[in-house]
Residue, then its C-alpha position, 0 to 999 in steps of 0.5 A: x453510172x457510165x463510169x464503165x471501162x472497155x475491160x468492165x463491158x469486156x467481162x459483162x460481156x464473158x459473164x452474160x454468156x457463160x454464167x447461169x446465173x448472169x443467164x438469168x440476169x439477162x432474162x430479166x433485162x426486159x419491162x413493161x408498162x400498159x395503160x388504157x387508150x380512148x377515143x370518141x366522137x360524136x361528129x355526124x357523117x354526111x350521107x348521099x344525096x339522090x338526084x330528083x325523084x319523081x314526075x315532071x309536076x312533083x320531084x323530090x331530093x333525099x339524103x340522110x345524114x349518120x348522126x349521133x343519138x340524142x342522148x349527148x352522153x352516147x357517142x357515135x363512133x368510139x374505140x377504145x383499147x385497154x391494157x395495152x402493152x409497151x415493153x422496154x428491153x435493153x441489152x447494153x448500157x446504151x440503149x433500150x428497146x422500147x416494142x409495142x407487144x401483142x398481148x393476144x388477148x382482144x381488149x381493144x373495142x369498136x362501137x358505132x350508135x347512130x341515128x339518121x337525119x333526113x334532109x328533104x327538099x320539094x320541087x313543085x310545078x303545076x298548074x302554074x305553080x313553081x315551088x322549091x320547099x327545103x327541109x333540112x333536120x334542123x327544120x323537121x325537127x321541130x315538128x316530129x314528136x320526141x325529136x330524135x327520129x325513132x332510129x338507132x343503128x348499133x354494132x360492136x366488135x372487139x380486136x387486138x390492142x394497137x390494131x396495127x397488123x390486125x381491124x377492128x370491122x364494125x357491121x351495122x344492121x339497120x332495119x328494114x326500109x318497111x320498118x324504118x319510117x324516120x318521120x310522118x307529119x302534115x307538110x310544115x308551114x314555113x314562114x306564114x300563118x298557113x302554109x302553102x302546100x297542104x299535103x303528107x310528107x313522109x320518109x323511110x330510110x334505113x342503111x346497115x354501114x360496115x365500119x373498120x378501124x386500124x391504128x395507123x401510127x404510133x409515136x413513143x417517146x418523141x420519137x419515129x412514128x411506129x408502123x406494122x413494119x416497124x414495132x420499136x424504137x430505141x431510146x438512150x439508156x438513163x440512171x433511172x427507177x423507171x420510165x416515163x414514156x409518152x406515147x401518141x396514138x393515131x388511127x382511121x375509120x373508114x367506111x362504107x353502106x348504102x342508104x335505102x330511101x323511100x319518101x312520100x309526098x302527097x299534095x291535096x291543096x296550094x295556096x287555096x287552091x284545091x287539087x280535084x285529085x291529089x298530087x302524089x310523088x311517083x316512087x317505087x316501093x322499093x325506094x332508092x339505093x344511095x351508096x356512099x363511102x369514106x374513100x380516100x377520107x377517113x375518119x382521123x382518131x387521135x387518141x389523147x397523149x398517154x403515159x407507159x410507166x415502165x419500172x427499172x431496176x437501178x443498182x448503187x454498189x459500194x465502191x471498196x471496201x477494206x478488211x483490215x488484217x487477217x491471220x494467212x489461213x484464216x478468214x475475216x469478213x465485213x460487209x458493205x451495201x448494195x442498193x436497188x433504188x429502182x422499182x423492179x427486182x434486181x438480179x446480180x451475179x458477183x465475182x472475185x478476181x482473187x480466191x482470197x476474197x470471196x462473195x456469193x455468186x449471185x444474190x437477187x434484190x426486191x425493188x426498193x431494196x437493201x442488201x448486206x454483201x458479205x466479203x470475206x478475206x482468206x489470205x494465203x500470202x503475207x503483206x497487202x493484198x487487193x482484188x476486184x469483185x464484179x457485180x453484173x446486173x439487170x441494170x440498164x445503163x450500169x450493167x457491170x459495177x466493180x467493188x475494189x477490196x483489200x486487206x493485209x495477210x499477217x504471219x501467225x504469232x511465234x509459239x511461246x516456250x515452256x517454263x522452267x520447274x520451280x527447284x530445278x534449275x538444270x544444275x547438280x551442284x556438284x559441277x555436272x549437268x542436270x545429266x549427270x555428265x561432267x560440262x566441257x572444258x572450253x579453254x583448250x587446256x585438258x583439264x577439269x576445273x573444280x567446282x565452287x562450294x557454295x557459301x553454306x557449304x562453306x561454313x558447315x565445313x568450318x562449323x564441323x572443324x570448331x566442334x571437333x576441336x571443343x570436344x578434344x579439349x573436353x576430353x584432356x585432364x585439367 
């Protein structure tokens, strides 16, 4: 289908410009393909730290982590984005223009769900004694009921698929540090048959994080990466029903929030030893504030390759076509056939370089699609004849197809002449013509030659004479 001369590109070019219907054609030279996009993951987030909280004989380390509920189905960070749009648009047989579109409509979702798990470590020095106890989640875990920290932090919010000049901001409200007590229990024993601090230990926490998403690059088709500065790459025109285009998504969470903590530690006996009063960790009621952010390390979305099947028209015009002979003035007609293999509509505009052959203007094909092309030969010459006939298309990389057409102009047949009367034959017998004048004498002399009698005339004479003479010998006397 590159078999396209300058000439043919040349009157593509006046076509597509000056003809409402080639007008049309051009307005179709565009399609598009969506597919779905989603991504999640249920990777913890590591929360801050504090520094040690508390007197001089009780300290205390707090942080929490952002992690996944328990329920292994729910992730924590997801984003999804539906019906996004590529669209393909070509407007020469060389290239198409493949351009992310926003289709406006906020199809793209971002949800967050998570709970938060504590990590606690103790520093004890009094009376002589010099503990340091370390209580990660994994630990705390065994001794809480329900194993899942009785906390979930939830947001939601919809945006704009590819999200590459527009966000997706997440607000995620926690519940009030009184109410969001992760845990409660007696101090765990940890490693021996009685444990060595006897005591309380117990921890609200609570955070509401804002989380935004944004789509960072785009990479269709092998190609560039895609940009908010840059929406489209071009790809070589091919002899196809349609596109297949890979596409690779990547994108970034960043985030940001503070974490309340308020632990609780209270110590009544070490070892065997009984405290006379408890020993309790020094803290206000308002807890302690911990920002923490993703900073210059956000979260990496990778979507999973997907595929944009974008349809094409493709059109397969005959290459010629001979009408045979025809009468001048009058018309004779033969069809050839054109097809459109692609899976997208087909729009032609058809012209002839010569009057004698003629096609509709513009014919319109379904996908899949057969038509029979009527050419009719009207000639006004005698001999052989031939001509052109352009067909310009939505096709992307044959845009202008040319059919070669001929016949041969015949002159009509001579008209016959009438036939003669039967018993007239134009003469008189008496040497006129049928008009009753005398022929002319052509050989020059004057003189008017006397007609022939004619056999019967001949012998009536005779037979006359042979009577006249019987009857005169009847008559004399014997």
């Amino acid at each position: 289908m590159r078999l396209v001369t300058r000439s043919a590109l040349a009157i593509a070019a006046t076509l597509l410009t000056a003809s409402a219907a080639n007008a049309a054609a051009v307005d179709t030279n565009r399609s598009r393909g969506t597919t779905d996009l989603s991504w999640w993951t249920r990777n913890p987030i590591v929360g801050p730290k504090s520094s040690k909280i508390g007197g001089s004989t009780l300290q205390v380390q707090v942080s929490a982590n952002l992690d996944p509920l328990a329920d292994p189905t729910k992730p924590m960070l997801s984003v999804a984005m539906k019906n996004v749009v590529v669209e393909a648009v070509w407007t020469d047989d060389k290239t198409i223009q493949l351009v992310l579109i926003d289709n406006k409509a906020e199809e793209g979702a971002f949800k967050v769900e998570h709970t938060l798990a504590p990590h606690i470590t103790l520093f004890l020095d009094a009376f002589g004694f010099k503990y340091t106890y370390d209580y990660d989640a994994a630990t705390l875990i065994d001794y809480v009921p329900g194993s899942a920290w009785n906390y979930v932090g939830t947001g939601a919010t919809t945006f704009v698929p590819w999200a590459l000049t527009s966000y997706g901001i997440v607000n995620v409200k926690g519940p009030s540090l009184a109410n969001a007590q992760l845990f409660s229990m007696p101090l765990p024993s940890l490693g021996g048959s009685s444990p060595l601090l006897t005591g309380i230990i117990a921890l609200n926490a609570t955070t509401s994080p804002t989380f935004n998403y944004s789509t960072t690059e785009v990479v269709l088709a092998g190609g560039d990466p895609l940009t908010k500065d840059n929406l489209s790459w071009s790809i070589p025109t091919t002899d196809a029903d349609y596109l297949d285009v890979q596409a690779q998504v990547k994108g970034k969470i960043a985030y940001s929030g503070n974490l309340f903590a308020r632990p609780t530690v209270t110590i009544t006996k070490i070892g065997s030893f009984s405290l006379p009063f408890p020993l309790e960790l020094e803290i206000g009621s308002a807890g302690v504030d911990m920002p923490y952010a993703s900073g210059e390390a956000p979260i990496d979305v990778v979507f999973p390759p997907a595929t944009f099947h974008i349809p094409l028209p493709n059109v397969k015009a005959f290459k010629s076509l001979d009408l045979g002979s025809a009468v001048i003035g009058e018309g004779v007609t033969k069809q050839g056939e054109i097809k459109n293999t692609g899976e997208l509509d087909a729009v032609l505009a058809l012209k002839s370089s010569d009057p004698q052959f003629k096609v509709s203007p513009s014919k319109s094909m379904k996908a899949k699609d057969k038509l029979a092309l009527d050419v009719t030969f009207t000639p006004t010459t005698e001999g052989p004849q031939s001509a052109e006939i352009t067909v310009t298309s939505n096709d992307p990389n044959e845009p202008v197809q040319v059919i070669k057409v001929s016949g041969v102009g015949t002159k009509p047949a001579a008209a016959p002449s009438s036939p003669a009367t039967p018993g007239n034959t134009g003469d008189t017998g008496d040497g006129d013509d049928a008009s009753g004048f005398e022929p002319r004498d052509t050989s020059g002399c004057g003189c008017r030659t006397a007609p022939s009698p004619s056999g019967y005339a001949a012998f009536g004479a005779v037979g006359m004479a042979l009577a006249a003479v019987l009857r005169r010998r009847r008559r004399q006397p014997s």
